[in-house]
TORTIVEX-60227 format. One record per residue (C-alpha): residue in three letters; x, y, z. Coordinates in steps of 0.001 Angstrom, whole numbers, plus 524288, in hexadecimal, padded with zeros to 5 digits. Each point is the difference from the previous one (the first is absolute). Layout:
% TORTIVEX-60227
ALAXYZ...
***
This chain:
% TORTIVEX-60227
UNK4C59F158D5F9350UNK7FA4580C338026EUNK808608049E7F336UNK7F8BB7F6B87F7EFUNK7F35B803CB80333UNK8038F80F187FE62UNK805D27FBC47F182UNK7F4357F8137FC8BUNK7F55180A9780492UNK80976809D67F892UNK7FF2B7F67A7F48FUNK7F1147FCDB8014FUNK7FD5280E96801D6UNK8089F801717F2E2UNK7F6567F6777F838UNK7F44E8070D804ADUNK8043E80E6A7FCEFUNK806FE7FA877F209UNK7F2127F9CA7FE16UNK7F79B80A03803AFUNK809E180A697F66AUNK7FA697F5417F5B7UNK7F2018011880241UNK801C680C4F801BDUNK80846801D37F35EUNK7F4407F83C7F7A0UNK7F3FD80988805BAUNK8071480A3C7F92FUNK800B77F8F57F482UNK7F1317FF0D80183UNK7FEA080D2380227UNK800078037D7F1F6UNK7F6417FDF57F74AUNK809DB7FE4D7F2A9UNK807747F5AA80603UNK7F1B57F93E80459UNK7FA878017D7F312UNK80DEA7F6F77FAB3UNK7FD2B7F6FD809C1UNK7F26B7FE777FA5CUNK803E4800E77F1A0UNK80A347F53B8022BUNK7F6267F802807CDUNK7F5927FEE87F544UNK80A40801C37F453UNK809DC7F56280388UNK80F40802587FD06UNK8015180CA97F7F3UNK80C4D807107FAD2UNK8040B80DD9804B2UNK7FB6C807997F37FUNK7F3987F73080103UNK7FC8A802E880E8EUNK804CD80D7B7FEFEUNK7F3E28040F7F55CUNK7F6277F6B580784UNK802968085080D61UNK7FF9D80B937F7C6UNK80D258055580011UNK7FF60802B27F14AUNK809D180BB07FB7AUNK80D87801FA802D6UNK7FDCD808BD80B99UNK7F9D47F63D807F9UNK80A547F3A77FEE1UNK807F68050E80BC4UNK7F5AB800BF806AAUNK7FB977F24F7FCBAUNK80DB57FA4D80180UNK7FD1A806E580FFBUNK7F5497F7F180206UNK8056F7F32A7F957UNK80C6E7FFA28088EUNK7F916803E280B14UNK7F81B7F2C37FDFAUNK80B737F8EB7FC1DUNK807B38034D80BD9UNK7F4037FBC3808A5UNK7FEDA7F1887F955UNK7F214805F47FBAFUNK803F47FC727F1EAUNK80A537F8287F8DDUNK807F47FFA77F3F4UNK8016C7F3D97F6DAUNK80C37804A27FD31UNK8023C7F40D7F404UNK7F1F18057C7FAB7UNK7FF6980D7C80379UNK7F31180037806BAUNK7FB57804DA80BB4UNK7F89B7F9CD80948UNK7F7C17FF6580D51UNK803917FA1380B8FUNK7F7CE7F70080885UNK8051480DD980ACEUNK7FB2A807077F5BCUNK7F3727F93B7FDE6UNK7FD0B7FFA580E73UNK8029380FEB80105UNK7F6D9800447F430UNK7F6A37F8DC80660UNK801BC807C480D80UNK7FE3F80C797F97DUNK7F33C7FB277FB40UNK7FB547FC3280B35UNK8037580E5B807CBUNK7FA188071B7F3BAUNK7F25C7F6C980302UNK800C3801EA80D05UNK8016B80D7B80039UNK7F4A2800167F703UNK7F6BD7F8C880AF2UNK8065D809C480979UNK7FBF780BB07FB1FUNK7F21F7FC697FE84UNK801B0800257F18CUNK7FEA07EFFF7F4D2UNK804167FF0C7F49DUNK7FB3D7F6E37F627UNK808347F8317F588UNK7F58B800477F2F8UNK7FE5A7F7667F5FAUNK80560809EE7F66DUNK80DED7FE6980785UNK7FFC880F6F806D6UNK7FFD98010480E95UNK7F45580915805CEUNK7FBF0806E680C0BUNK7F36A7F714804C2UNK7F315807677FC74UNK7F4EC7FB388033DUNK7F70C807957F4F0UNK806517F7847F68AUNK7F7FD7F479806D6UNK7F4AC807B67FCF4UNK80338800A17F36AUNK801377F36F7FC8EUNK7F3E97F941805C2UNK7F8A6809607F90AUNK805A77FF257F276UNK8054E7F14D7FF80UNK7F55C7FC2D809C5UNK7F213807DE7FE53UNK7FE9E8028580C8EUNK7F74C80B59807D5UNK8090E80A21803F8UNK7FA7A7FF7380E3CUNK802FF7F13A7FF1DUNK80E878038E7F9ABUNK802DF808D080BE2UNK7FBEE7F522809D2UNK808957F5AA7F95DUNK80B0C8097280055UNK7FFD4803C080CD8UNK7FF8A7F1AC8054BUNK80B367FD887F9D2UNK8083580D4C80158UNK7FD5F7FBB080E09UNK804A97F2A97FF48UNK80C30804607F997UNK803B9807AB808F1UNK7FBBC7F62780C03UNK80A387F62D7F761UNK809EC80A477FEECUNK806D37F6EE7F586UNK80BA68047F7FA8BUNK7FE2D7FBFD7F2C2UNK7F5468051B7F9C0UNK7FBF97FE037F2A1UNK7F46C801FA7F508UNK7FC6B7F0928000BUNK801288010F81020UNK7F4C7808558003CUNK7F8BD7FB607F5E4UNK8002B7F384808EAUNK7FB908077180C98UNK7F4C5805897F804UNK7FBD87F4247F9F1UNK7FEED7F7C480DD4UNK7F89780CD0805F9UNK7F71C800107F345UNK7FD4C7F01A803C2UNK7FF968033080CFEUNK7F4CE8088D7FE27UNK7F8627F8E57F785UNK8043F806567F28AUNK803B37F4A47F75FUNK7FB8A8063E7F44BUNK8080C80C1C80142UNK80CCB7F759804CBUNK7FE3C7F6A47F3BFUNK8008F80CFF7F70CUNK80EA98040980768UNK8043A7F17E7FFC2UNK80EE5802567FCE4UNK8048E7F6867F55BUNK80C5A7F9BD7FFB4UNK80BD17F43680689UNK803247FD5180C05UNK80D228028D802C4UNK8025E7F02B801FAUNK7FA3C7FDCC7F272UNK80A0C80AC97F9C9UNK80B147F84C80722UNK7FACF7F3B97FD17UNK800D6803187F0A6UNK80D81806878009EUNK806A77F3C580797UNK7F9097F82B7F525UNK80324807147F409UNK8049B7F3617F8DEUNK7EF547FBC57FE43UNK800AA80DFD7F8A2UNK801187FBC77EF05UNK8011D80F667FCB0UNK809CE804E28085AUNK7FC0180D738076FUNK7F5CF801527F62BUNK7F9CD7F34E803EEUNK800EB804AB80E1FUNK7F91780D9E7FF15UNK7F4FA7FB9B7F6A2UNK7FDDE7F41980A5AUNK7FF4D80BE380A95UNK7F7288079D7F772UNK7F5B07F3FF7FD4BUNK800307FD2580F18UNK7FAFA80F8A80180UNK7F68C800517F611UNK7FB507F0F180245UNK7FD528044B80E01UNK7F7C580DC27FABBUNK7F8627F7077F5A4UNK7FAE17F7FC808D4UNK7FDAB80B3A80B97UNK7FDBB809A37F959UNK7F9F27FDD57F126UNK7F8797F38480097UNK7F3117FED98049FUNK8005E7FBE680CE5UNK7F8477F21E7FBD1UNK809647FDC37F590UNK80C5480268807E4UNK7FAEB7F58180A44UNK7FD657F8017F53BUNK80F1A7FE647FC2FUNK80483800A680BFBUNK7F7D77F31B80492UNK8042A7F93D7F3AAUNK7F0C7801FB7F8DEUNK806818071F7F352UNK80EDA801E47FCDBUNK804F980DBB7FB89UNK80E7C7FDF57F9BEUNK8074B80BA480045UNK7FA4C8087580A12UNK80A158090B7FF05UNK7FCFB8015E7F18FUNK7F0687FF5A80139UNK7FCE580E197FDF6UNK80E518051F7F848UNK7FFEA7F5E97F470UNK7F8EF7F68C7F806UNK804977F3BB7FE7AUNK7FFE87FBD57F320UNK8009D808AB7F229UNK7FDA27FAD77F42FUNK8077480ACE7F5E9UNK803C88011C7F214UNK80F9F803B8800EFUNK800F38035A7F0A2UNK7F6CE80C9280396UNK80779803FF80AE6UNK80BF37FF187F897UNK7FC0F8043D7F20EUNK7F9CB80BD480654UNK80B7A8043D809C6UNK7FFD38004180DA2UNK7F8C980B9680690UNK802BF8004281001UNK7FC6D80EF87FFD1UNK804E58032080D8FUNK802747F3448048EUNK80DA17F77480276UNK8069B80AFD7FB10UNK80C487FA0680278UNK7FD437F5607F482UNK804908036A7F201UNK7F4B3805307F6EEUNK7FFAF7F6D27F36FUNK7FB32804F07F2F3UNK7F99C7F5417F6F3UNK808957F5807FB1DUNK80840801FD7F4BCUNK8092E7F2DD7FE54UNK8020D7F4AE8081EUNK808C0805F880B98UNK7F75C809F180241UNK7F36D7F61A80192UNK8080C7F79680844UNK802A780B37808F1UNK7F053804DC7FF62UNK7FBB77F32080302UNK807477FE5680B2EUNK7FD3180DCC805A4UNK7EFDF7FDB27FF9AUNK801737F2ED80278UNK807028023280CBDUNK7F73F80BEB80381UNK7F33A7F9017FE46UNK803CF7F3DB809CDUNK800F180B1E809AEUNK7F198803277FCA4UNK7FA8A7F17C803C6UNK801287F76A80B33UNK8004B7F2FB7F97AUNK800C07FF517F0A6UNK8016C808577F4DAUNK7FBF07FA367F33DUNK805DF806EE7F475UNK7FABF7FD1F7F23AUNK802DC803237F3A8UNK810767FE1D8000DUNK800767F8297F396UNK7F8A480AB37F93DUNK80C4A80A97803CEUNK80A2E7F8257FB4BUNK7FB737FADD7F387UNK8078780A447F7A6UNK80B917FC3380481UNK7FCAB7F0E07FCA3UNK80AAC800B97F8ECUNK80B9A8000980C7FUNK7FA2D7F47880563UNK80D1E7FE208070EUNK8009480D1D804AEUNK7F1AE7FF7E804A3UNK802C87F42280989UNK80CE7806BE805EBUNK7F9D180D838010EUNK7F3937F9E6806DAUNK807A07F7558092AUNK804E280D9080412UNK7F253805D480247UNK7FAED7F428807AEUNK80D8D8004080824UNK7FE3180F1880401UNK7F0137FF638037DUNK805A87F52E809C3UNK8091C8075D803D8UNK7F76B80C0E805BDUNK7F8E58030A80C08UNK7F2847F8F680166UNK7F7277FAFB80B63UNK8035B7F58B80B22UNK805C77F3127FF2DUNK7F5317FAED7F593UNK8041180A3D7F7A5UNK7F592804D37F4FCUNK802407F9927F391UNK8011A804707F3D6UNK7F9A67F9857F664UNK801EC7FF9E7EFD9UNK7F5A37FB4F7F949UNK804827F7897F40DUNK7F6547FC077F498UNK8055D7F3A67F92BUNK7F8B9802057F3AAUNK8072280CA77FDD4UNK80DF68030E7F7E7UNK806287F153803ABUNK80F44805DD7FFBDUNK7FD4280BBB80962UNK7F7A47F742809CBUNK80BE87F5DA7FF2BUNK8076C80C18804D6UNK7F9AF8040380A8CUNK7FE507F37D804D1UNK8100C7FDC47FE57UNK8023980DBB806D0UNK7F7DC7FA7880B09UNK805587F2828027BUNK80D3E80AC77FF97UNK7F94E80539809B5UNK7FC277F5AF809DCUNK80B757F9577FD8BUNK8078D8098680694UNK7F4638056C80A7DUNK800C47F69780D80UNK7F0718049D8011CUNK7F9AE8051B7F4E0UNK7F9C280C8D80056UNK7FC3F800F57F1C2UNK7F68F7F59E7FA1FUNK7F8A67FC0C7F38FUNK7F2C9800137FC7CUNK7FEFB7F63D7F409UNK7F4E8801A77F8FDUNK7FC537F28A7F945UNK7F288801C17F9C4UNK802CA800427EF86UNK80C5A7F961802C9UNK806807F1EA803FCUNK809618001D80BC8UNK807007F63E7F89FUNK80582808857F67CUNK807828061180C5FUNK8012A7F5C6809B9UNK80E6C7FCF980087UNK803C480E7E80587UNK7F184800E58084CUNK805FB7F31E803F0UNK80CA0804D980393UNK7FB4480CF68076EUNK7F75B7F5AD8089DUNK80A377F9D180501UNK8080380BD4803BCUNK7F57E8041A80889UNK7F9B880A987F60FUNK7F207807E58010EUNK7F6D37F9107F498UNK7F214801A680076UNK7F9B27F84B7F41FUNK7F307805AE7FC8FUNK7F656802AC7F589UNK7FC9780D19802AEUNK8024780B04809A9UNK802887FACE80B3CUNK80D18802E680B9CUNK80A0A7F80B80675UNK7F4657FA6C809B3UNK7F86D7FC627F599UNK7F5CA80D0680149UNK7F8C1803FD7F58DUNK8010680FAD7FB91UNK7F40B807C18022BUNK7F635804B27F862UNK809D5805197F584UNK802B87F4607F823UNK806C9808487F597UNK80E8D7FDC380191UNK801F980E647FE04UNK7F6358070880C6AUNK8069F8000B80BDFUNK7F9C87F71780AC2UNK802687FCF680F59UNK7FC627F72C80951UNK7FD198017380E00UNK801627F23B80559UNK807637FE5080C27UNK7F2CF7FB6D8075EUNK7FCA67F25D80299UNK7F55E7F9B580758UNK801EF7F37F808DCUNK7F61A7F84B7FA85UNK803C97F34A809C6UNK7FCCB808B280B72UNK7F1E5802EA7FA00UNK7FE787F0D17FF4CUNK804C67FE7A80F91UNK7F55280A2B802D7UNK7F4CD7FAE07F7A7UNK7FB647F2E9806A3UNK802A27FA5E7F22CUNK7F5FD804FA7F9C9UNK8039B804997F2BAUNK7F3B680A327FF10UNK8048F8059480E8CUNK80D7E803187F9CEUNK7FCF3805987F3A4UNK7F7B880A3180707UNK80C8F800D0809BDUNK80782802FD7F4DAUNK7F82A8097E7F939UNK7FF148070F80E50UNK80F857FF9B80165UNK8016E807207F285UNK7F72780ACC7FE63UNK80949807A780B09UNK80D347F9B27FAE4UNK7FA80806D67F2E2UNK7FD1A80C9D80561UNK80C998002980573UNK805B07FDBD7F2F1UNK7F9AA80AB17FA39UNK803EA8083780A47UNK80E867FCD27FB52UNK7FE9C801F77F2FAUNK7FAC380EA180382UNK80B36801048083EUNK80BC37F94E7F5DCUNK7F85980A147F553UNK8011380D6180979UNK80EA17FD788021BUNK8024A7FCDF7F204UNK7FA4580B8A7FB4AUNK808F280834809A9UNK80CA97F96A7F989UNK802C57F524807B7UNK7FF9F7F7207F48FUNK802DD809487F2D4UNK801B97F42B7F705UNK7F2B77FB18802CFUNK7F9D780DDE800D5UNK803A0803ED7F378UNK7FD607F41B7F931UNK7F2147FE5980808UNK7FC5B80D597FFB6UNK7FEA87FEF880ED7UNK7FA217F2CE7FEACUNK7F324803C57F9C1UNK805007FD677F295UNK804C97F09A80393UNK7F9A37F6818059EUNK7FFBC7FB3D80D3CUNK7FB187F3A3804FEUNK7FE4A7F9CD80E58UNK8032A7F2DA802C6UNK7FBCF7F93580B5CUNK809827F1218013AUNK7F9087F4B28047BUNK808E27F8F98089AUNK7FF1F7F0D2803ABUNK7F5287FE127F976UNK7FF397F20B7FC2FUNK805587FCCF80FB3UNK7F31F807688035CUNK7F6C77F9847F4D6UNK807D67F1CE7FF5EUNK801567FFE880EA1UNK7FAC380556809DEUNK7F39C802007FB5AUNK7FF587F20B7FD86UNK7FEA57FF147F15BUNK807CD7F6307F66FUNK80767803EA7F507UNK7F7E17F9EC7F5F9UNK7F33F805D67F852UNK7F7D88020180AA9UNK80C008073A80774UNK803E18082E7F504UNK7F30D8056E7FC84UNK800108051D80C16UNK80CBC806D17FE06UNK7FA38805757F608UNK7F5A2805A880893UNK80990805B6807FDUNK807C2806547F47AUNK7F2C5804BB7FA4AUNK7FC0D806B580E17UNK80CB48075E7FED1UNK7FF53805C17F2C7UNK7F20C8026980079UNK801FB8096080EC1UNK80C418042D7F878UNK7F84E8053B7F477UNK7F2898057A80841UNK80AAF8068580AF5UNK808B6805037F519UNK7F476805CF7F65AUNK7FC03808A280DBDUNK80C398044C803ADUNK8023D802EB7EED3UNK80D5D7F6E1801D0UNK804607F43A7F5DBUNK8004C7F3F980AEDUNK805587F2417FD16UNK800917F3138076CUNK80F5B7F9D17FF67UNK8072F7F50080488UNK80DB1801D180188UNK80C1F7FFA880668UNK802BE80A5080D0BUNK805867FFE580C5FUNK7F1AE7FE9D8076CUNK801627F0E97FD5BUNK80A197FCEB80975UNK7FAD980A9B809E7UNK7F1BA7FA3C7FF4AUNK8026B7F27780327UNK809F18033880AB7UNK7F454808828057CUNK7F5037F5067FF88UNK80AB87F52E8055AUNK801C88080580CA4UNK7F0E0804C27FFE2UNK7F8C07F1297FDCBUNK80C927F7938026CUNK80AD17FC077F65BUNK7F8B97F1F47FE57UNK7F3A28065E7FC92UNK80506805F07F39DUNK80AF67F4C47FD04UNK7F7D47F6E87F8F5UNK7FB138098D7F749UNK80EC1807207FC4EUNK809E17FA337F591UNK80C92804EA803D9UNK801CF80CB080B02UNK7F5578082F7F905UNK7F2B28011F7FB16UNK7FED47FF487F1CEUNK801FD80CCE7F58CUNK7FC327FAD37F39FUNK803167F2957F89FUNK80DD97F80F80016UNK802057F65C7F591UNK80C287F7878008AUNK808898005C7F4A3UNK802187F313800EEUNK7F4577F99D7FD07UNK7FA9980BCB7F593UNK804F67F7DD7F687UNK7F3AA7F43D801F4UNK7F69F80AC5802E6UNK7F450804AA7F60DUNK7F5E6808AF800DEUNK7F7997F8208085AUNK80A7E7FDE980A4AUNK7FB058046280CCAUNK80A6780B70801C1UNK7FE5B803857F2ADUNK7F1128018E7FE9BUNK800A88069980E67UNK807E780A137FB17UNK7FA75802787F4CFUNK7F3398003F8055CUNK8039D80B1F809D4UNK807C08078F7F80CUNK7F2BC801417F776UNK7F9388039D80B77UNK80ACD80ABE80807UNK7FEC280B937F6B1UNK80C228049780933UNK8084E7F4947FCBBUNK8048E7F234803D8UNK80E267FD1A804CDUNK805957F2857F946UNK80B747FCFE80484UNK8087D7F4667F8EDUNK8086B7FA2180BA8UNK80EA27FD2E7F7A6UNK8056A7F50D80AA8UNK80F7B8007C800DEUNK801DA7F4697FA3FUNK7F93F804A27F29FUNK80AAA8035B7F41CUNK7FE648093A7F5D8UNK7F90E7F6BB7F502UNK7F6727FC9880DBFUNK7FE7480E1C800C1UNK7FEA2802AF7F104UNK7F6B17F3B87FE36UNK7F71A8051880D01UNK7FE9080D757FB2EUNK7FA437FD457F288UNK7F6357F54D8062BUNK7FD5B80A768091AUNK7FBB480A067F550UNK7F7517F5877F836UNK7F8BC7FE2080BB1UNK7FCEC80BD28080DUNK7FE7780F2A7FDADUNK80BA38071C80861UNK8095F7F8B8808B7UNK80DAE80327808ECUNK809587F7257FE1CUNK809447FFD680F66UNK80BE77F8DE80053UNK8080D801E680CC4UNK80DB3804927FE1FUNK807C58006980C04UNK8088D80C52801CFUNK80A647FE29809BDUNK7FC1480D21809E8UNK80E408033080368UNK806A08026F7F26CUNK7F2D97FFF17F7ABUNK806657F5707F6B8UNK7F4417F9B57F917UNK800137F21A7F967UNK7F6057F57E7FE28UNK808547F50380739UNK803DB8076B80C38UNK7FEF27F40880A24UNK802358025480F55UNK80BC1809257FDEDUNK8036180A8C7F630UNK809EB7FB207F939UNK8072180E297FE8BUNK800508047180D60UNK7FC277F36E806AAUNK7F47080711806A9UNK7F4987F6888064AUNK7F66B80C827FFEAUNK7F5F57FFBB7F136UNK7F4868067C7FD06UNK7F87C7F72F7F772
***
């Protein structure tokens, strides 16, 4: 008995010493900095080979690999890292990880020990805590007194040290300052150091649900970016009465991240551009310089350089004129035309642009020009779409000294396969807005557009009294306006430092094009037709009309004082959705029900292809939108609703109706794209029939 208990004391005393040889076996391990600094370069790096982790921990000439091969076996023989031996990669342990982290925790320590922080900047260095640099920054980010500076500082210097945290960092006390700022009764100052930026939930919350990302990492960092400089619009640049304005739902701005960086849409003649060369000076030098066009190849590769450039220089559209006029000496390769064109419109898809709702560019076609090389372009683009799941490239078909019928068939065609066609008679974009000033097709033009006013909410908040929200309207405007003129300062400063070459050469810094604001009436007929009690008949309508007129006529006095072009539009954005989701939860979904067709207010006119056919020019839907599209000098939105069930003679038959009877219309067929393989066909059902997939995007 008493044998056993000596031999199990002798064998527990055994564990304890062979343990405690272990630990301390591992300290010296820790006791040098080289073999800390692998542990940290295989931490962050993941796996590495020897000759890879050998230059990373700085062991770079042939002196030094003994001495690296020391310190690797030395962690090797501790478990502190491991060898893959089939890939021939080393790695940390989870021991190694944890004597990582233990280290770190000592070297803080120590740190709070010794009376001395250290602070982990934004600009990824690690510096002693100084308080001056506190100073500094309320006075020169903030404006404040120095006296005041000092006092801020040394409330929180103290409160740092009262915390004693161990992790101290450049947003950590830029927080502490902030609350002491509020505490005190400085919200001014505290708005000016407002730090911009995601929550660390919101960065996770993206990165677990990268399959909602269309672009890839691309997609992910420009949807970072908008969040930051959404968030500083709307602090920081707006008015203050403006940015409470769109964020109760009053006005709409689309794009915030965009607002002050881009326009939205450009109205351009590409056969300039391309005739003359492209000059980027100093700009995206990593893109190939092209001389002027000499043959077919060479135009093909121009056109999708500039092309591709200027999408990156609007957030919405580009419309490009003029394309028929640069290939009509080589009329005679019609063949060649359509297959080097289908190559063009396949790499501007292909290339970075903006968000989800990518911008579009556009390619203004004029019917009544050279028959064979529009026939071309229009095969190179039904090429195009054929093969593109979601379109990124569209058509502007310009109808005005031409019939549609002499190309119906292929307009027919690219319809159905879900293509971009704008009919018009004119200048007008994608949403059916009308260029600026400029009507030349050759001056440059842009439009700022992306704000809309909720005209339904005026009604709510006018007792329904039609002179009450006229004057409400013409109230809500004259600040949206000034804010829009603030922007285009603001979109014209940073062009003429280089952010947007393209457009800076071609618009001499924007004095030489022109540039109009357009304010988008949203839900307008819910507001007229509706809720301000009013039938749509004569009676009804004239006072539509009022309401239009009001617009245009504070658009014109507001824009003549500030010395700005300002139109009045109805068209298609994102605000409609957002506005009557607002007013349901403000004045109760069944308040604003009866006056809503479908899960939105209104954004221009829908026609039904369906029933075009029995329609003239005294048809309700017809004279209505011909009526307003008189009266918007920034454009009317027609949309021609294709239902599924309509073939291609339907489509072919609608289309020409459709141009006898109105001015500019959008024909929108729904294509359903199956989301998992991208396979797109008009007949997709409830599965896709490639990859069986129940998930579509229609």
């Amino acid at each position: 008995m008493e044998l056993s208990e000596d031999f199990g004391e002798q064998k527990r005393g055994g564990i304890l010493q062979s343990a405690s040889k272990r630990v301390r076996m591992i300290f010296s391990v820790m006791a040098s900095p080289n073999r800390i600094d692998i542990l940290r370069i295989l931490n962050s790096k993941g796996p590495l080979t020897y000759s890879e982790l050998k230059s990373l921990a700085g062991f770079k000439s042939k002196k030094e690999s003994g001495k690296f091969a020391y310190h690797l076996r030395k962690l090797l023989r501790q478990s502190l890292v491991a060898l893959n031996k089939s890939e021939r990669r080393y790695t940390i342990t989870n021991l190694g990880k944890l004597v990582l982290s233990l280290a770190r925790q000592i070297e803080e320590r120590s740190i709070i020990e010794s009376g001395k922080m250290y602070v982990r900047t934004s600009h990824e260095s690690i510096e002693e805590f100084n308080s001056h640099k506190i100073i500094q920054s309320l006075v020169r980010e903030g404006s404040l007194p120095l006296e005041l500076a000092q006092k801020i500082t040394e409330e929180v210097e103290n409160r740092i040290y009262k915390f004693q945290t161990s992790y101290l960092t450049s947003s950590l006390i830029r927080e502490m300052v902030n609350s002491v700022l509020l505490e005190q009764g400085h919200e001014d100052y505290r708005h000016r150091l407002a730090r911009f930026g995601l929550p660390a939930y919101d960065i996770h919350e993206m990165l677990t649900n990268v399959d909602s990302i269309h672009n890839g990492v691309e997609g992910l960092l420009f949807k970072t970016g908008q969040t930051v400089f959404g968030e500083y619009l709307v602090l920081n640049t707006l008015p203050k009465d403006v940015a409470d304005s769109h964020l109760s739902g009053d006005i709409h701005i689309t794009n915030t991240g965009l607002w002050s960086l881009l326009p939205d849409t450009v109205f351009v003649n590409i056969k300039e551009l391309v005739e003359d060369g492209m000059d980027l000076r100093g700009k995206f030098l990593g893109v190939t310089r092209t001389p002027p066009p000499n043959s077919l190849d060479s135009l093909a590769t121009s056109l999708s350089l500039i092309a591709s450039l200027l999408v990156k220089e609007a957030s919405q559209e580009v419309i490009m004129d003029g394309l028929v006029g640069l290939l009509q000496k080589y009329s005679k390769n019609i063949s060649e035309i359509e297959e080097k064109l289908t190559n063009s419109f396949a790499r501007i898809s292909a290339l970075s642009k903006y968000g989800k709702d990518e911008t579009l560019a556009s390619f203004r076609v004029s019917l009544a020009t050279e028959p064979k090389i529009v026939g071309a372009i229009l095969a190179a683009y039904k090429n195009y779409v054929k093969a593109t799941p979601l379109p990124t490239v569209g058509l502007i078909v310009d109808y005005e000294k031409a019939k549609i019928s002499d190309f119906s068939d292929i307009l027919s065609e690219i319809i159905s396969l879900g293509g971009h066609v704008m009919f018009s008679k004119g200048l007008v974009s994608n949403k059916g807005l009308s260029k600026g000033e400029g009507k030349s097709t050759s001056a440059t033009s842009i439009n700022l557009q992306s704000l809309s006013i909720n005209m339904p909410r005026l009604a709510f908040e006018s007792n329904k009294d039609e002179t009450y929200f006229r004057a409400r309207l013409a109230l809500l405007m004259k600040p949206a306006l000034a804010a829009m003129s603030i922007r285009k300062k603001e979109i014209s400063d940073h062009t003429r430092r280089g952010l947007n070459p393209i457009l800076a050469n071609n618009t001499q810094y924007m004095q030489k094009g022109s540039v109009t604001l357009v304010v988008n009436l949203i839900g307008l007929k819910e507001a007229v037709y509706g809720i301000l009690g009013y039938e749509n008949n004569k009676a009804g309508q004239e006072i539509l009309a009022k309401v239009v007129a009001t617009a245009i006529e504070v658009a014109a006095k507001k824009g003549k004082e500030m010395g700005d072009n300002v139109t009045i539009s109805i068209t298609e954005n994102d605000a409609a959705s957002r506005f009557s989701s607002l007013d349901g939860e403000k004045y109760g979904k069944m308040s604003i029900h009866p006056h809503v067709e479908g899960e939105s207010y209104s954004e221009g006119v829908i026609i039904d292809a369906s029933e075009i056919d029995g329609m003239t020019p005294k048809s309700e839907k017809i004279a209505e939108s011909n009526h307003l599209s008189k009266m918007l000098n920034g454009g009317l939105l027609v949309q021609l609703k294709i239902p599924d069930t309509m073939d291609h003679s339907g489509i072919k038959k609608a289309i020409e109706k459709s141009g006898e009877l109105l001015g500019s219309f959008r024909p929108v067929k729904k294509v359903p794209i199956c989301s998992n393989c991208g396979l797109k066909e008009e007949k997709i059902s409830e599965k896709c029939p490639v990859c069986k997939s129940p998930y579509m995007i229609v």
